[in-house]
N, C-alpha and C positions, 0 to 999 in steps of 0.2 A: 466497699467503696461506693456502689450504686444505690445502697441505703443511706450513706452519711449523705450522696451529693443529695436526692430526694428531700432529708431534711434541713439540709441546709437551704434548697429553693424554696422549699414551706415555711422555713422560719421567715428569710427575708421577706417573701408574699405578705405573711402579716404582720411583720411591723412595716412594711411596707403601708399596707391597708391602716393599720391605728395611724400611719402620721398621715393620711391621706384623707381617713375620718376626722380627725382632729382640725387639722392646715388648709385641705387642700391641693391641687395639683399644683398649683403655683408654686405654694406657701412650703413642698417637701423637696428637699434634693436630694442625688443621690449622697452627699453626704451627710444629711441627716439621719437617712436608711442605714448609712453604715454605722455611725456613733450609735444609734438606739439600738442597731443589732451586735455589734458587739466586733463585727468583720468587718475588712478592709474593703475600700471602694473597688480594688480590685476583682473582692471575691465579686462584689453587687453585680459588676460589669460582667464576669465569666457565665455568671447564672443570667444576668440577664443585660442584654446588649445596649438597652438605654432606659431610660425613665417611662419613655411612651411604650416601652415593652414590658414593660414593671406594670404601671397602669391597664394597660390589657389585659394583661395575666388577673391582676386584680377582679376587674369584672367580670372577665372570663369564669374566674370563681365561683365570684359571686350567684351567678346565672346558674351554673351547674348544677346546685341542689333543687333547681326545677322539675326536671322530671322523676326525682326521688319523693317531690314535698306532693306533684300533682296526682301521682297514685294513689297517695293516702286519701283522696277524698271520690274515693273510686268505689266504695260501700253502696251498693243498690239499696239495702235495707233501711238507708238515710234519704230524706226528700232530698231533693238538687237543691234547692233552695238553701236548706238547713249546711248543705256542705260548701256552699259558694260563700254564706257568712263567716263557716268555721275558716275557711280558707284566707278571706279577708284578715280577718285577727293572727294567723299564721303568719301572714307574709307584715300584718302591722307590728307583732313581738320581734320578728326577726330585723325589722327596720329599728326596732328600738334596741337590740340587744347585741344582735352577731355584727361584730366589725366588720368582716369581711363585704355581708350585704350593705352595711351602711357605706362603706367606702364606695362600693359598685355604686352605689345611688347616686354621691356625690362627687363622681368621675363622671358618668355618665352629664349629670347637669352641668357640668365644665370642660361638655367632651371638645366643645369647639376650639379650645386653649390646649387640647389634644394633638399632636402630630401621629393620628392613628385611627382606624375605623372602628368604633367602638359599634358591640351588636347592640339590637334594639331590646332592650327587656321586654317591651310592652306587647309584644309580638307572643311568648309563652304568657303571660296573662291573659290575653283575649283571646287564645282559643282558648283554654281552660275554661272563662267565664262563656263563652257561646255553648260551648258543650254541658255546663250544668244549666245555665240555659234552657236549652233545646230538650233538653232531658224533662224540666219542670212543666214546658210548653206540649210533652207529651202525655204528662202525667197530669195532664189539668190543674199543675199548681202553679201557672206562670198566666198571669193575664193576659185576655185577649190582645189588647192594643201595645203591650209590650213584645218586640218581633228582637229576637234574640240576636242574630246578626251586625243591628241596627243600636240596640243597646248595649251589648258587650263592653265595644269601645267605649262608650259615653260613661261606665260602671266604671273602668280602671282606668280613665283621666282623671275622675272627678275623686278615686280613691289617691291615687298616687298625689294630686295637690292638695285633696285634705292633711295627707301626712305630714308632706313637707311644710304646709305654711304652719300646722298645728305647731311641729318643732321649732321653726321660727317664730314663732309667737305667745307659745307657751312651754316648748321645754319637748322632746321627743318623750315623758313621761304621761304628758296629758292627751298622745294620741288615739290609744284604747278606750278612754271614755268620749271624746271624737267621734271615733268609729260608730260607735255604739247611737250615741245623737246621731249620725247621717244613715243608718240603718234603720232607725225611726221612723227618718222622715222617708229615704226611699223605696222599703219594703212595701208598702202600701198603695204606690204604682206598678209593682213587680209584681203581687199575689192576686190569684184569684178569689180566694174567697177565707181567708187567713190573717192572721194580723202579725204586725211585728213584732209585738210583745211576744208570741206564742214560739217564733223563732227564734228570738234572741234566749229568750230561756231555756229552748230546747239544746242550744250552742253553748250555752252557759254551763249548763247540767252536765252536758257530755262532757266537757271540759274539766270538770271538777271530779267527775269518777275516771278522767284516764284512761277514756279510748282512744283506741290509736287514729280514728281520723280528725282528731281535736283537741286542743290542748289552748283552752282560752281561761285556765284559773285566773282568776287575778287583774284579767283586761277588760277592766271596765265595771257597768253595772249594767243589768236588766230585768225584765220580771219577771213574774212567776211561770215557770213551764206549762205550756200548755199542749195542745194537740190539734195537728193539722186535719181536716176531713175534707175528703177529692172528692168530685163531683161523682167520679164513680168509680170502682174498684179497680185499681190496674198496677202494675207492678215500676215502684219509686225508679226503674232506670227505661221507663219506658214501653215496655210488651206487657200489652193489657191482657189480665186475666179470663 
């Protein structure tokens, strides 16, 4: 009985989340939830007590696969750098693909028509980004005049409204070659003595043979792999050799 109710909450969760993706918080009610799921508004209301508890849960979700997705880019033998990009394209395929996080996105942006405290996402993105960060700034592959603290924030505004207006403007499939243009141009502020091209190709590469800290086949374009060199020997998460 405590496995059927589990999937019973999981199912409504995501058709929940696809009319939420699709509609809206407005545009979904709890009887939309029930016809697309198959159960009574009753069941909807037992699992969950109202629509802004539904929505919650939703995001709630959504968020969860954070600290599963931020360990993967926990490879010392990877520059910070090279993993703060792989990560970007992670969380851009997931905005393009998993319902669940697309709904959390667009709950989130409608949280004020919310009757509910929705959490901040942007709060597990910028420490992630400070810490690969600061990891790069040790490892002398993060520019002088770039102070990790200071830019984190200013990295995952300026990514989170590339995504969104790209999908408004062009379709959430033209976000990965997006990405890839605003990594162009802001790698080049970010790096000491490296270029963009040599990172996006390194995140490309990695991508295409199926390591586990990246998975960017297919998102986007960039050039040919190259190779980063530190100003002096020390080890990619920071303790110099």
């Amino acid at each position: 009985m405590q496995q059927r109710a589990k999937a019973t909450r999981r199912s409504l969760l995501e058709t929940a989340a696809h009319l939420f993706a699709e509609r809206g918080y407005a545009g979904t009610s709890i009887n939309d939830i029930s016809r697309r799921s198959g159960r009574t508004s009753g069941a909807v209301y037992f699992h969950y007590a109202s629509k802004e508890r539904l929505a919650l849960a939703v995001v709630e979700d959504a968020f969860a696969t954070w600290p599963h997705l931020t360990t993967r880019y926990t490879d010392c033998s990877v520059p910070p750098l090279d993993r703060l990009v792989a990560l970007s394209f992670e969380i851009a395929h997931a905005l393009m693909k998993d319902t669940v996080v697309r709904a959390g996105a667009r709950l989130w942006a409608e949280r004020d028509a919310i009757d509910a405290s929705l959490p901040d996402p942007f709060a597990l993105w910028t420490t992630a980004t400070t810490r690969l960060l600061a990891q790069a700034r040790t490892t002398r592959q993060l520019a002088q005049q770039a102070r990790p603290a200071a830019v984190a924030p200013t990295l995952v505004r300026a990514f989170y409204g590339l995504c969104t207006l790209t999908e408004a403007l062009e379709g959430r499939h033209g976000i990965a070659d997006r990405l890839t243009d605003w990594w162009h141009i802001t790698l080049p502020f970010l790096q000491h003595d490296t270029d963009a091209t040599s990172v996006l190709g390194r995140v490309r590469a990695a991508g295409s043979g199926g390591l586990p800290w990246a998975d960017v086949s297919g998102l986007g374009t960039a050039g040919p792999a190259g190779r980063c060199r530190p100003t002096r020997p020390s080890s990619p998460c920071g303790r110099p050799r």
